[in-house]
TIVOKE-609942 format. One record per residue (C-alpha): residue in one letter; x, y, z. Coordinates in steps of 0.25 Angstrom, whole numbers. Example, Ala and Ser with C-alpha at 12.3 -4.5 7.8 and 13.67 -1.06 7.14 Angstrom:
% residues 2
<drenba type="A" xx="49" yy="-18" zz="31"/>
<drenba type="S" xx="55" yy="-4" zz="29"/>
% end
This chain:
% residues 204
<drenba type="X" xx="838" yy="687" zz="166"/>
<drenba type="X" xx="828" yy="680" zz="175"/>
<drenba type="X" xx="825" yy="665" zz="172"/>
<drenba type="X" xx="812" yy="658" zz="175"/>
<drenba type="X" xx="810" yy="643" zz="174"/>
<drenba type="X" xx="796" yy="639" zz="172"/>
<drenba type="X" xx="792" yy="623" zz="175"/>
<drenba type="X" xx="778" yy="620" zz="171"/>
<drenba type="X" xx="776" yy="604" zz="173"/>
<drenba type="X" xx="762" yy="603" zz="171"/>
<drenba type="X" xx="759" yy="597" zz="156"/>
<drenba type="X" xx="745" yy="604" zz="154"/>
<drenba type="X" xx="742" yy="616" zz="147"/>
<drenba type="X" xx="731" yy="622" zz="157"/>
<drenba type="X" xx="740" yy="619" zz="167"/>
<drenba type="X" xx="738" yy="628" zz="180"/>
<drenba type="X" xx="752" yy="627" zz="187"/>
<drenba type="X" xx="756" yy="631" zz="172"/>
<drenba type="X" xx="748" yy="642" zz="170"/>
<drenba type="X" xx="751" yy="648" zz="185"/>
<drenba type="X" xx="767" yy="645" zz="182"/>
<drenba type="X" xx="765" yy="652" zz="166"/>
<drenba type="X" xx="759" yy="663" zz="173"/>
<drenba type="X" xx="770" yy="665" zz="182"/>
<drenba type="X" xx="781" yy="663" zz="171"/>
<drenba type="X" xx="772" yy="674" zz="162"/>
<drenba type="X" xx="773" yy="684" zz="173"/>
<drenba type="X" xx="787" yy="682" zz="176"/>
<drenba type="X" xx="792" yy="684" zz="163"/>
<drenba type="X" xx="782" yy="697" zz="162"/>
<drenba type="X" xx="791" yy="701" zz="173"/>
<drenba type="X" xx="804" yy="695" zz="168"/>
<drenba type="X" xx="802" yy="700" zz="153"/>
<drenba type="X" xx="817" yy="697" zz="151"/>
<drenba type="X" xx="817" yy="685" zz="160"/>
<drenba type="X" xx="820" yy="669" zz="154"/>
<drenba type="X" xx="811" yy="657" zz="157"/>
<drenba type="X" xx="811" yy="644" zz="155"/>
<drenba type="X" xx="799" yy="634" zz="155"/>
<drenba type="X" xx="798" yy="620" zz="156"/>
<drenba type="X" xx="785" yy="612" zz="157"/>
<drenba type="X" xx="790" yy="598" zz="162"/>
<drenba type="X" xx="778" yy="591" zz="156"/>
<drenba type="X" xx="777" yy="595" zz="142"/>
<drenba type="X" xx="794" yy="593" zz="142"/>
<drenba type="X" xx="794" yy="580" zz="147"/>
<drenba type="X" xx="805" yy="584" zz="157"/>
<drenba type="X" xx="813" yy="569" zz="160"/>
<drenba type="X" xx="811" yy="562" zz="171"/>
<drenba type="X" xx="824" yy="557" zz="179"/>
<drenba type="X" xx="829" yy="543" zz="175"/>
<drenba type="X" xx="842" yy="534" zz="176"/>
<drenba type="X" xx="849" yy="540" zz="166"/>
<drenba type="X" xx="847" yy="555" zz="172"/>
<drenba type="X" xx="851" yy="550" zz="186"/>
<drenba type="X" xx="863" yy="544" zz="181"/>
<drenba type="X" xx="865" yy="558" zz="173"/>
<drenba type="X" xx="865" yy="566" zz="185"/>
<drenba type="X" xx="878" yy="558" zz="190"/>
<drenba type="X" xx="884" yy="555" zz="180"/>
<drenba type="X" xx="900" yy="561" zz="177"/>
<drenba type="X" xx="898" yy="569" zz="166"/>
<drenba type="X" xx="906" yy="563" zz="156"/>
<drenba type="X" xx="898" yy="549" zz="160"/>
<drenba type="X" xx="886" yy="555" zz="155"/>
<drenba type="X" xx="880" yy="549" zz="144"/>
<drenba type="X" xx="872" yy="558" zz="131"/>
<drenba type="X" xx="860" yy="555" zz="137"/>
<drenba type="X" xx="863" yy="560" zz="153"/>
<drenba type="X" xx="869" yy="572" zz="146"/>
<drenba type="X" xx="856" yy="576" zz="139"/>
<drenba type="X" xx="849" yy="571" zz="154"/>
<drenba type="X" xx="858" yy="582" zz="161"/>
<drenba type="X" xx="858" yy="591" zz="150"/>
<drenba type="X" xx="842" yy="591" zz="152"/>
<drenba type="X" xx="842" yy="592" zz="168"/>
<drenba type="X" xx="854" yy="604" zz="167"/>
<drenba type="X" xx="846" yy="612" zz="159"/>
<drenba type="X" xx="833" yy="613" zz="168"/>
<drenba type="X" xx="843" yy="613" zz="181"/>
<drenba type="X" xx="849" yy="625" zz="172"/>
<drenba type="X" xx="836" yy="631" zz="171"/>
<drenba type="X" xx="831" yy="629" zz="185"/>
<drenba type="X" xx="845" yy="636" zz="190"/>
<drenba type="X" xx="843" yy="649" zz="179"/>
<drenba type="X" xx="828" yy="651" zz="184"/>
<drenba type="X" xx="826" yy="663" zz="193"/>
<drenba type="X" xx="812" yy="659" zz="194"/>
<drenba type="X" xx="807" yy="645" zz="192"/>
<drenba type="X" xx="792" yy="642" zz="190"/>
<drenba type="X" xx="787" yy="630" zz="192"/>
<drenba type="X" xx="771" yy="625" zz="187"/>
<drenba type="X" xx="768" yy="612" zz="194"/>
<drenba type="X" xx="755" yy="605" zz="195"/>
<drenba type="X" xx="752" yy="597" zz="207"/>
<drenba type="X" xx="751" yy="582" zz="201"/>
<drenba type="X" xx="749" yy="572" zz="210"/>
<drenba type="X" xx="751" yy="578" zz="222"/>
<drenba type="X" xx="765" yy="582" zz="216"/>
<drenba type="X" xx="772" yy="587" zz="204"/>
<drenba type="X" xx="770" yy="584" zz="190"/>
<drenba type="X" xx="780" yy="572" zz="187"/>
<drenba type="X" xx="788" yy="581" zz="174"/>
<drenba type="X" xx="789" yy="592" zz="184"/>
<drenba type="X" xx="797" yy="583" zz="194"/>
<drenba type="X" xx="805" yy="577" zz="181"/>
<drenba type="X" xx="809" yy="591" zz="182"/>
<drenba type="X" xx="811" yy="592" zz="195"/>
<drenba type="X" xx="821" yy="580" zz="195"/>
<drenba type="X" xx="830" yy="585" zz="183"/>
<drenba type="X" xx="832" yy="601" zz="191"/>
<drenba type="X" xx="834" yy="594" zz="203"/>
<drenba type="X" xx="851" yy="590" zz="202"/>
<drenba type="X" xx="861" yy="587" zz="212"/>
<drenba type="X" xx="871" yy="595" zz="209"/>
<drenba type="X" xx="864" yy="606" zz="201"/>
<drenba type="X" xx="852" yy="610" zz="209"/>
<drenba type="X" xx="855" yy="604" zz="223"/>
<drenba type="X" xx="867" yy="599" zz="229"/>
<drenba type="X" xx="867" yy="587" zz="241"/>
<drenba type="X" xx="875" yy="592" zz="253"/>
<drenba type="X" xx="877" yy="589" zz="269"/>
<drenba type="X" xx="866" yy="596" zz="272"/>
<drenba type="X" xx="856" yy="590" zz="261"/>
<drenba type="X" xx="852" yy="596" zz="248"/>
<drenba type="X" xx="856" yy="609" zz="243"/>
<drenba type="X" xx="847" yy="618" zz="233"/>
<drenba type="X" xx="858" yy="623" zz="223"/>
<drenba type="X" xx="847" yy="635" zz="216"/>
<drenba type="X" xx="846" yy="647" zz="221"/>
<drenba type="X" xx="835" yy="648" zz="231"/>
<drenba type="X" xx="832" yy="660" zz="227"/>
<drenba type="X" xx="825" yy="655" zz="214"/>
<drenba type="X" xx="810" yy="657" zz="216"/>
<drenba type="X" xx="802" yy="645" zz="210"/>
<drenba type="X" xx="786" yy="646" zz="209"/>
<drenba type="X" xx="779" yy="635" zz="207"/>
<drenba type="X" xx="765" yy="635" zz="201"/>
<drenba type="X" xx="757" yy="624" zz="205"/>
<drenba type="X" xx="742" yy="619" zz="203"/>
<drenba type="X" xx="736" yy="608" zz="211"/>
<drenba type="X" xx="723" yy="600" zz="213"/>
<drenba type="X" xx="719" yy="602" zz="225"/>
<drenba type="X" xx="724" yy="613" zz="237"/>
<drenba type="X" xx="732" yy="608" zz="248"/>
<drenba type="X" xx="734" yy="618" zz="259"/>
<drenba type="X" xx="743" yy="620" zz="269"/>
<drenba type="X" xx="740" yy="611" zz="282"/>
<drenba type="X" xx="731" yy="602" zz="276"/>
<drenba type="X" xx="730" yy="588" zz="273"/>
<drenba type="X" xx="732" yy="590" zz="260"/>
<drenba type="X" xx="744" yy="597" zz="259"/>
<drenba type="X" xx="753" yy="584" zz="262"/>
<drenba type="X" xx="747" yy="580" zz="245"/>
<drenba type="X" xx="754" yy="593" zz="241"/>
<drenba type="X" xx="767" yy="587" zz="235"/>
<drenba type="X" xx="771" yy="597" zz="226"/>
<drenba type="X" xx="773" yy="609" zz="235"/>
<drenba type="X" xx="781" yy="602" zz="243"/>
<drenba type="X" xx="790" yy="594" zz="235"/>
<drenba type="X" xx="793" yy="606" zz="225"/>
<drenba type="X" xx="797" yy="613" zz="237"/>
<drenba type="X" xx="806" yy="603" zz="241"/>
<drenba type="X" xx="813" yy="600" zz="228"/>
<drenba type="X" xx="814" yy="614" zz="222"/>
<drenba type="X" xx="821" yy="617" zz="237"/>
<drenba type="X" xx="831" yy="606" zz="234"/>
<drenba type="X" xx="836" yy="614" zz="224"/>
<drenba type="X" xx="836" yy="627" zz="231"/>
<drenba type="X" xx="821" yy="633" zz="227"/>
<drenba type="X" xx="816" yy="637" zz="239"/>
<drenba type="X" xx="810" yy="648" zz="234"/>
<drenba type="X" xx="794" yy="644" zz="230"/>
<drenba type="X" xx="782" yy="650" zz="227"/>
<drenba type="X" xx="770" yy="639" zz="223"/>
<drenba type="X" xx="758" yy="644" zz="217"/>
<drenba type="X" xx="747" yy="635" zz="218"/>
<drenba type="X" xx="734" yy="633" zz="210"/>
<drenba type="X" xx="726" yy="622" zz="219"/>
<drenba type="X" xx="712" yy="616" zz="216"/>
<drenba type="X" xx="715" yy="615" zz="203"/>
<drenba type="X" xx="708" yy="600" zz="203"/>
<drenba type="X" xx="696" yy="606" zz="211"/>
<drenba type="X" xx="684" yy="614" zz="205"/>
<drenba type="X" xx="684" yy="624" zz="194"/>
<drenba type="X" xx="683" yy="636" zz="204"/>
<drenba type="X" xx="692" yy="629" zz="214"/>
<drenba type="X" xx="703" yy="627" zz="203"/>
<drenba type="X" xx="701" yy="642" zz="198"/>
<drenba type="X" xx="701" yy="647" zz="212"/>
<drenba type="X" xx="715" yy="639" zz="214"/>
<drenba type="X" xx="722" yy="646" zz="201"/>
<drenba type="X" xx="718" yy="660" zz="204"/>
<drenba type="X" xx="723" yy="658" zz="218"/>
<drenba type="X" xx="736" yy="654" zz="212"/>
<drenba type="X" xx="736" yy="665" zz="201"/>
<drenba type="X" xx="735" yy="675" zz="211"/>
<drenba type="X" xx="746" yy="669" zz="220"/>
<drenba type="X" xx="756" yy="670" zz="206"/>
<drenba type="X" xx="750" yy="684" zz="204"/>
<drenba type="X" xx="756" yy="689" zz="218"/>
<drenba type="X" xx="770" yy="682" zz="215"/>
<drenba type="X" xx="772" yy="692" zz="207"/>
<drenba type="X" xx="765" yy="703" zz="215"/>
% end
C-alpha cells in the first residue's frame, strides 16, 4: 500500500501553500484510491520545539531515561517513523521572513536524528532515507526571486530546505512556487495560476 505524508505549516485557513499541497494530496489519492496518508499541519499541533530535556533524551541510555524523555522520544520516533513509511512526502511551506515558518522547523528538528535519519561518518554526513522518496514542496512567497538576480540571495527557503531534507537522504524535489502573493490583486492571481498549472503537469 502506497503512503503519503502530507506537512502543511501554515496556521491560516486561506492558506495558498496549503491549498496548492491539499490539491496535490486530493489528486493523489484520486490516483491511489487504496493508498494511506498521513497529515500534519505543524501550526494548528503545536509540534514542540527542541529543549534541554530532549537534547539530553536523544543520548541518554535507554534505561537512564526518564517518563518524560520517554514521551519526548516516543513523539519524535513516530514522526521519524512516518517520514521513513512515506513514498511521497508533501510539504506546504509559506515563505515567512525570508525563511520557513518556526512550527515547521520545530519539525524539522524532531525528523532530523543521528542515528535514525543520518549517521556522522569519515567522509561527513550520510542520508539514511531512500533517495529515491520523491518530496514536493508547495510553497508561496511575497515577492518572486528569480534566478541571477539580486534578489535571490533573500530566498532562504529554497535553499536550506534543499540542504536539510538532503542530509537525510532527499534529494529528489520538486518546489512549486506561487510568488507575488504580497503584490497586486492581478499580480497575486497570476502567480497561483502559474503555480496550479506547474502542479497540473506533475501529474501529466
Amino acid at each position: 500500500m502506497p503512503a503519503l505524508l502530507h506537512i502543511d505549516s501554515s496556521p491560516r485557513q486561506g492558506s495558498v501553500s496549503s491549498r496548492l499541497a491539499g490539491r496535490f494530496t486530493e489528486e493523489w489519492k484520486r490516483r491511489n484510491p487504496d493508498g494511506r496518508v498521513i497529515f500534519h499541519n505543524t501550526s494548528h499541533e503545536r509540534i514542540p520545539y527542541v529543549d534541554e530535556e530532549m537534547i539530553a533524551a536523544y543520548s541518554a541510555p535507554t534505561g537512564l531515561l526518564s517518563e518524560t524523555q520517554k514521551k519526548v522520544l516516543a513523539y519524535s520516533d513516530r514522526l521519524v517513523d512516518e517520514l521513513l513509511a512515506a513514498d511521497v512526502v508533501v510539504l506546504g511551506v509559506p515563505m515567512w521572513n525570508l525563511g520557513v515558518p518556526a512550527s515547521f522547523k520545530a519539525w524539522i528538528d524532531l525528523v532530523v536524528r543521528e542515528g535514525r535519519t543520518f549517521a556522522f561518518t569519515a567522509q561527513g554526513v550520510r542520508g539514511l532515507l531512500s533517495p529515491g522518496k520523491k518530496v514536493y514542496i508547495f510553497s508561496a512567497c511575497g515577492g518572486i526571486y528569480p534566478e541571477a538576480t539580486p534578489a535571490k540571495s533573500l530566498d532562504l527557503l529554497e535553499p536550506y530546505l534543499r540542504a536539510i531534507l538532503g542530509a537525510i537522504g532527499l534529494t529528489d524535489i520538486t518546489f512549486v512556487r506561487a510568488e507575488n502573493q504580497s503584490s497586486s490583486p492581478k499580480a497575486a492571481a497570476e502567480g497561483f495560476a502559474r503555480a496550479e498549472t506547474a502542479l497540473t503537469e506533475l501529474f501529466a
